[in-house]
C-alpha positions in Angstrom: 11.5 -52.4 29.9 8.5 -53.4 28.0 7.3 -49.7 28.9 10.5 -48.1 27.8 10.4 -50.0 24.7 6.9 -49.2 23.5 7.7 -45.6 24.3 10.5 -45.8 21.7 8.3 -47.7 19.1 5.9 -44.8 19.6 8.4 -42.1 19.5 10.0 -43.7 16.4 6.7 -43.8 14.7 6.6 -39.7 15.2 9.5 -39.2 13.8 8.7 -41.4 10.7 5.7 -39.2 10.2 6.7 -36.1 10.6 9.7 -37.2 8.1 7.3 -37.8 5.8 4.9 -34.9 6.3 8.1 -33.0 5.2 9.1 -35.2 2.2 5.6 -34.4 1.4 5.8 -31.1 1.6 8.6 -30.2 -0.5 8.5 -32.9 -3.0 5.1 -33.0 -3.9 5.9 -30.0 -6.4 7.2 -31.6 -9.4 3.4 -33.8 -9.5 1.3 -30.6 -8.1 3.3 -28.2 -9.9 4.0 -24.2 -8.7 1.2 -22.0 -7.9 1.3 -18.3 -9.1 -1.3 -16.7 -7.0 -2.2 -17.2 -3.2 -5.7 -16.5 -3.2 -5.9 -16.7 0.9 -3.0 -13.5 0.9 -4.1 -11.8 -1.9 -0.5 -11.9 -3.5 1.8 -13.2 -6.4 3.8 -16.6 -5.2 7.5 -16.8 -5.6 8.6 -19.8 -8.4 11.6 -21.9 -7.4 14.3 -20.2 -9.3 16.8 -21.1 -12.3 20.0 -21.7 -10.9 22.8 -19.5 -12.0 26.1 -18.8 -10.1 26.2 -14.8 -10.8 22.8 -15.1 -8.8 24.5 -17.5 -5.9 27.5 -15.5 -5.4 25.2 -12.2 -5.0 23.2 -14.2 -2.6 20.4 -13.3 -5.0 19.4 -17.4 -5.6 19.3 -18.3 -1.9 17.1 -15.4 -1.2 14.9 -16.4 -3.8 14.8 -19.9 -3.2 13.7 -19.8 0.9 11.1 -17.8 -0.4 9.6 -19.9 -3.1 9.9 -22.7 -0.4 7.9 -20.8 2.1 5.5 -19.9 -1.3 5.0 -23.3 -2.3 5.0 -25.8 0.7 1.9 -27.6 0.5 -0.6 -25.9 3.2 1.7 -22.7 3.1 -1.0 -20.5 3.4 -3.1 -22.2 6.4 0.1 -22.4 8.6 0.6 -18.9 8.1 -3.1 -18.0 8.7 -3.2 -20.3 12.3 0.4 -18.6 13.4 -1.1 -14.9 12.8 -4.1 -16.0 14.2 -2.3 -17.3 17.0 -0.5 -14.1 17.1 -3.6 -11.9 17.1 -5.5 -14.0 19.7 -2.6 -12.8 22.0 -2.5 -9.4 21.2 -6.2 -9.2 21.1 -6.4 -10.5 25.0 -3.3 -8.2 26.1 -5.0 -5.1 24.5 -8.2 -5.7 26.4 -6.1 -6.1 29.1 -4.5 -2.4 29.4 -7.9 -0.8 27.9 -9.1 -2.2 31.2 -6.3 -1.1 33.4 -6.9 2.2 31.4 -10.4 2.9 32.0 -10.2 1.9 35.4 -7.5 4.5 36.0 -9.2 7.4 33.9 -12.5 6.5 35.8 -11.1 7.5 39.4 -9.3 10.3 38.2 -12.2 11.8 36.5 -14.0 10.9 40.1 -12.2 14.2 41.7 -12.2 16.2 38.5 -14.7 19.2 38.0 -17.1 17.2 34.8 -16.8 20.8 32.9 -13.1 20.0 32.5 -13.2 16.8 31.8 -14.7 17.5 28.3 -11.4 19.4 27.9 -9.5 16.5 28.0 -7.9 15.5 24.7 -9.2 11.3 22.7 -5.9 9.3 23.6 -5.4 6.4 20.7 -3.9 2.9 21.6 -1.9 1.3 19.0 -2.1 -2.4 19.5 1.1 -4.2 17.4 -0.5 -6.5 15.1 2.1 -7.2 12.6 5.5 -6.5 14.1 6.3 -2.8 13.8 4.2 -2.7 10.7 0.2 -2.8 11.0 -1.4 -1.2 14.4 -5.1 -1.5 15.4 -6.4 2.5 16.5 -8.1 1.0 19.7 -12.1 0.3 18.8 -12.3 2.4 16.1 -12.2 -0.2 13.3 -9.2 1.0 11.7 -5.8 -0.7 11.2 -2.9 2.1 10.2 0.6 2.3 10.2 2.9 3.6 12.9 3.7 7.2 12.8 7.7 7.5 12.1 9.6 11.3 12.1 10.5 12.4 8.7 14.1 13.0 9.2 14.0 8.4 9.9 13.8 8.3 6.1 16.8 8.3 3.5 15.4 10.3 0.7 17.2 8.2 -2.5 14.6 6.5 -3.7 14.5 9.7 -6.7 18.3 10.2 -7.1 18.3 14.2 -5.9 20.7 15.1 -8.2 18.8 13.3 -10.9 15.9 15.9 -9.8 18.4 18.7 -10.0 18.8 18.3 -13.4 15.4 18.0 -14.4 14.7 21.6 -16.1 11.2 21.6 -16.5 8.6 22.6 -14.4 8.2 20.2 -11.4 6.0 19.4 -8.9 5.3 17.6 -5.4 1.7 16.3 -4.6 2.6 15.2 -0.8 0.2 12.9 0.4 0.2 12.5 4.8 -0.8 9.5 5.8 -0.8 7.7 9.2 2.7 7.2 8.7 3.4 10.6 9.2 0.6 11.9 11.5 0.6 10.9 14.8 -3.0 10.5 16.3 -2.5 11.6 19.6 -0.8 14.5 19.0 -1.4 16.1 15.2 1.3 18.9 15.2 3.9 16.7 15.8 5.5 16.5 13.0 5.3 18.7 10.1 6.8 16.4 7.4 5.1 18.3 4.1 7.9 20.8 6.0 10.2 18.8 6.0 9.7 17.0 2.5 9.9 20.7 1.2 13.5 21.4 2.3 14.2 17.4 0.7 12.9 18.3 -3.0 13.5 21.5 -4.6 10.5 21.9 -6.8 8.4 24.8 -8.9 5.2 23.7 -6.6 4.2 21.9 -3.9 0.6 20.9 -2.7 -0.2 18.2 0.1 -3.1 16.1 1.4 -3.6 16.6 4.9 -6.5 16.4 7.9 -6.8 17.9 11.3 -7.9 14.8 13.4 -8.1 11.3 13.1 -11.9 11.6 12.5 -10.8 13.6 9.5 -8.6 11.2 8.4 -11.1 8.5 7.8 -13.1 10.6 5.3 -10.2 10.2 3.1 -8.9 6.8 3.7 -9.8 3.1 3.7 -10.7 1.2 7.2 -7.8 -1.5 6.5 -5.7 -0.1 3.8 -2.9 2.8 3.4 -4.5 3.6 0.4 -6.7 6.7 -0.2 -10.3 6.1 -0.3 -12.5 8.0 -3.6 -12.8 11.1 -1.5 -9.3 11.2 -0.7 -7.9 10.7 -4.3 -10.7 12.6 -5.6 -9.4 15.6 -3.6 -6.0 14.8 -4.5 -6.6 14.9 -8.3 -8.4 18.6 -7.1 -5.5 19.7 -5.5 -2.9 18.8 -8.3 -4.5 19.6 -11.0 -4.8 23.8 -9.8 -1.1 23.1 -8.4 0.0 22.7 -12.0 -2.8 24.7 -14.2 -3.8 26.9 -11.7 -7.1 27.7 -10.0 -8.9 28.4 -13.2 -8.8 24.7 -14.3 -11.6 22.9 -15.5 -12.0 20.1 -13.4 -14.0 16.5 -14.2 -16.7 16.0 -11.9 -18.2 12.9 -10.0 -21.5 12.0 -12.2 -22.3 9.8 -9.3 -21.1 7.4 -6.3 -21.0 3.7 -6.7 -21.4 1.1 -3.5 -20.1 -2.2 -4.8 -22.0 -4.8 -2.0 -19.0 -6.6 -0.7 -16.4 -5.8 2.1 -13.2 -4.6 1.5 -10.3 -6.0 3.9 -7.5 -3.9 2.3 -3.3 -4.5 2.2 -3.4 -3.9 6.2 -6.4 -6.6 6.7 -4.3 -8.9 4.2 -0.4 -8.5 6.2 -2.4 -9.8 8.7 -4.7 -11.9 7.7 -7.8 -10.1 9.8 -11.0 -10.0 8.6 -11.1 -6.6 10.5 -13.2 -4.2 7.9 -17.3 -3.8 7.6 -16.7 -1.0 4.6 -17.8 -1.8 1.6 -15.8 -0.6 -2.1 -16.8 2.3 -2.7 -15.6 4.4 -6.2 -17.0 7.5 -7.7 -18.4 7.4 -11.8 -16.7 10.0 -14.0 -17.3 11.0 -18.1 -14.0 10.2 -18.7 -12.9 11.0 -22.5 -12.1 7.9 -24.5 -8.4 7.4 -24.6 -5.7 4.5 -25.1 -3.2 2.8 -22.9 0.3 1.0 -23.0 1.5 -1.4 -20.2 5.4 -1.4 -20.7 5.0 -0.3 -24.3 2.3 -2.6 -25.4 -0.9 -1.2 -26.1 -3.8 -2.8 -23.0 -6.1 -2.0 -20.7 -5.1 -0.9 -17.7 -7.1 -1.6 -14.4 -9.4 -4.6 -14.7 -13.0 -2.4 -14.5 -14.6 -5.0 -16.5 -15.1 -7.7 -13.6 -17.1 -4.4 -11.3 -20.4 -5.1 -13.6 -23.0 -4.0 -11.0 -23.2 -3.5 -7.3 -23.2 -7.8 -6.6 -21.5 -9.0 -9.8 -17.9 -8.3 -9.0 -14.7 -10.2 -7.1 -15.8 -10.8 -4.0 -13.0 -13.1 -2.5 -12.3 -12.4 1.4 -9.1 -10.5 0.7 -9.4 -9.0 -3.0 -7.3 -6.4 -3.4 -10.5 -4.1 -4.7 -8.0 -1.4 -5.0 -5.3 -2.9 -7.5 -8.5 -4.8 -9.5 -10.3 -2.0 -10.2 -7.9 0.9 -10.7 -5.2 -0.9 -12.0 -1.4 -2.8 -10.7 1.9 -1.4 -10.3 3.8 -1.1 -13.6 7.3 0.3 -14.6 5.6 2.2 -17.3 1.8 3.2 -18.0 1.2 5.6 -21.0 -2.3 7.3 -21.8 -2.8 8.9 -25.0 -6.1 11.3 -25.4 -7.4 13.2 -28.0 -6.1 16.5 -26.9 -3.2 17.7 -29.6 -3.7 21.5 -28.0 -2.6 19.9 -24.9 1.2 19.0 -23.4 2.9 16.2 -22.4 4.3 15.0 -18.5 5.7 12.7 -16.8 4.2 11.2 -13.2 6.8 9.4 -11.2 4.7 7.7 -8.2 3.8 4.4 -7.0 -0.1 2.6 -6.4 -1.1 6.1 -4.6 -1.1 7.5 -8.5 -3.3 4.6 -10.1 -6.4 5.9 -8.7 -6.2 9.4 -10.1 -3.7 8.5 -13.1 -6.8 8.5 -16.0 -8.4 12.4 -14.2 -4.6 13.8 -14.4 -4.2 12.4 -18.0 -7.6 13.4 -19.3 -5.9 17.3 -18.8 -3.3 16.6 -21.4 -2.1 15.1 -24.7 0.5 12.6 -23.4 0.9 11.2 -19.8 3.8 8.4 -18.5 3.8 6.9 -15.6 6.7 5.2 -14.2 7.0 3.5 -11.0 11.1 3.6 -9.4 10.1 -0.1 -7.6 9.4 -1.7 -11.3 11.4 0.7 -14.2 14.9 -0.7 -13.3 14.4 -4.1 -13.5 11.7 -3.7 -16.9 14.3 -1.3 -18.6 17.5 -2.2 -17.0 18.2 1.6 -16.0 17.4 3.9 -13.0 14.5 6.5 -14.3 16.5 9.6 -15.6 13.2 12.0 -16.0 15.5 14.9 -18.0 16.3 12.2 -20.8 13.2 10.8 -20.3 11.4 14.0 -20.8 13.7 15.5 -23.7 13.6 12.1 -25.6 9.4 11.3 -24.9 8.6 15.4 -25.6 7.4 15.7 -22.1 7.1 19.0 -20.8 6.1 19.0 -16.8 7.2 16.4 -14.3 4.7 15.7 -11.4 6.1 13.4 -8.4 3.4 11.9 -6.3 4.0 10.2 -2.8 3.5 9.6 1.0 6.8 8.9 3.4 7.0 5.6 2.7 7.3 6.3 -1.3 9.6 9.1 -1.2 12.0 7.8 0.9 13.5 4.0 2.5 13.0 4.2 6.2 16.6 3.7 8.0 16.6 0.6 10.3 16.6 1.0 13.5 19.9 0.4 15.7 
């Protein structure tokens, strides 16, 4: 009995603490107050929100609410970090696993096999799952990507087509492939530049592609689904003769800048892997001077300033190099330059364009930039680019984007 009863006492004591643990946890805001930025994830925290009923009959509060409290419970961050850790500790041993089972097959067929044929055989890719259905590891090679996914798996709303129907300017399509629509082991696939084609009826099209995966890494980052400097460089080539033709005068790298930390991009930060060994890389270029407005109000756009030299510059463990130094996601983004001679256009893209937005703009008098995930909510109204263009003067429309960012992926059944 005395056994039994101490077993309770001990068991009660448990459950006292871990009450309290959780009255800790979610009461401790009022005295700590709510954090705006996670600097372990790289990412803006949701606040608790106002309560309203139109927003709890729309299911819009609740939403917002599990969120915050998944934002802003004390130690948020290193629970998340242990679980993927956790989670990647797993995959990691399971991968090495079938790489094993792999090689040992490959070896004893290559055992029988003439050696002149056996340099005939095709590189095979394993995608290791590291976040669910989401970020893959390419076997050794350093690189996390994204899942290739068919083109026809994507609903193609996110620009209303018969808001593009009506546009009666000149319009264009810079299609950017990406891992997400190029699978590694086999490059031909799928053809979705094809495929976009048929989607958008446009004046020109131009795309950013590669031939092989080895390709592919000139032109993109080791852990994000961004483009690297080559890649948007080349993309602000091809554009640029898509719209003015080959006879353009394009800017020119003045030289190639290696700032000395590493750069674990959006992929390294979903899951939390300290995965990269490239360091941020940017070219230099004699941009002319020109002005800026963020959602109408005259700033600077991209934060440039903090890259002083190759050592003074952020250098936390998951900063988002990318968004710091070329700029964040806006509804709107308007450059003005010097060039009266010059017309006016509209970009509709999202991050892919921030890179390349200021070389674009440099052509012309006017640029805006507007970004479908931000304009609605900024503006209350879905981006009409005819109005837009008739009521801003604009005279060319240029629509920038991989898979992801021209269409919402359909869930899977």
């Amino acid at each position: 009995m005395k056994g039994s009863s101490k077993i309770r006492h001990i068991l009660s004591l448990f459950f006292v603490i871990c009450i309290c643990a959780a009255l800790l946890f979610f009461y401790s805001l009022p005295i700590r107050g709510q954090k705006d930025i996670s600097e372990e994830e790289q990412r803006t925290l949701q606040h608790v929100p106002p309560f309203s009923l139109e927003g709890f009959l729309s299911g819009k509060y609740q939403k917002q609410a599990e969120d915050a409290v998944a934002d802003q419970m004390l130690f948020s961050a290193e629970i998340k970090y242990g679980v993927k850790q956790i989670q990647n500790n797993l995959t990691n041993a399971t991968a090495e696993l079938v790489q094993t089972g792999k090689n040992n097959a490959s070896s004893n067929k290559l055992d029988n096999e003439n050696p002149e044929e056996a340099v005939k055989i095709q590189p095979h890719y394993t995608y290791t799952e590291v976040v669910a259905d989401k970020v893959y590891k390419l076997d050794n090679s350093g690189y996390l990507v994204q899942k290739s996914v068919p083109p026809d798996q994507f609903l193609y709303t996110i620009y209303d087509p018969d808001m593009l129907k009506r546009v009666t300017f000149p319009k264009y399509l810079y299609f950017i492939n990406t891992s997400v629509s190029v699978d590694f082991n086999d490059m031909n696939k799928y053809d979705a530049f094809d495929y976009v084609k048929k989607v958008f009826p446009m004046t020109g099209y131009a795309e950013l592609t590669f031939s092989s995966f080895e390709e592919y890494k000139k032109y993109f980052y080791q852990t994000d689904h961004h483009w690297n400097y080559n890649g948007s460089y080349k993309g602000y080539t091809q554009i640029m003769r898509m719209m003015e033709g080959d006879s353009v005068i394009l800017l020119k790298p003045l030289s190639i800048h290696i700032y000395d930390v590493i750069y674990n991009g959006s992929l390294s930060r979903d899951s939390l892997l300290k995965y990269s060994n490239e360091k941020f890389t940017v070219f230099n270029f004699a941009v002319p001077e020109y002005e800026t407005y963020i959602n109408d109000k005259r700033a600077t756009y991209g934060r440039r300033s903090r890259y002083v030299s190759s050592t003074e510059c952020p250098n936390n463990t998951y900063s988002n190099h990318y968004g710091l130094y070329y700029g964040d996601d806006y509804a709107k983004v308007v450059y003005k330059f010097n060039n009266p001679n010059a017309g006016n256009i509209l970009i509709l893209a999202t991050s892919f364009s921030n890179a390349i937005n200021d070389l674009i703009a440099s052509h012309y008098n006017e640029t805006h930039v507007l970004d479908y995930r931000h304009y609605p909510q900024m503006y209350g109204e879905k981006i009409d680019a005819q109005s837009y263009m008739e009521k801003n003067h604009l005279t060319k429309l240029l629509i920038i984007g991989d898979l992801p960012s021209l269409g919402f992926q359909r869930k899977k059944k």
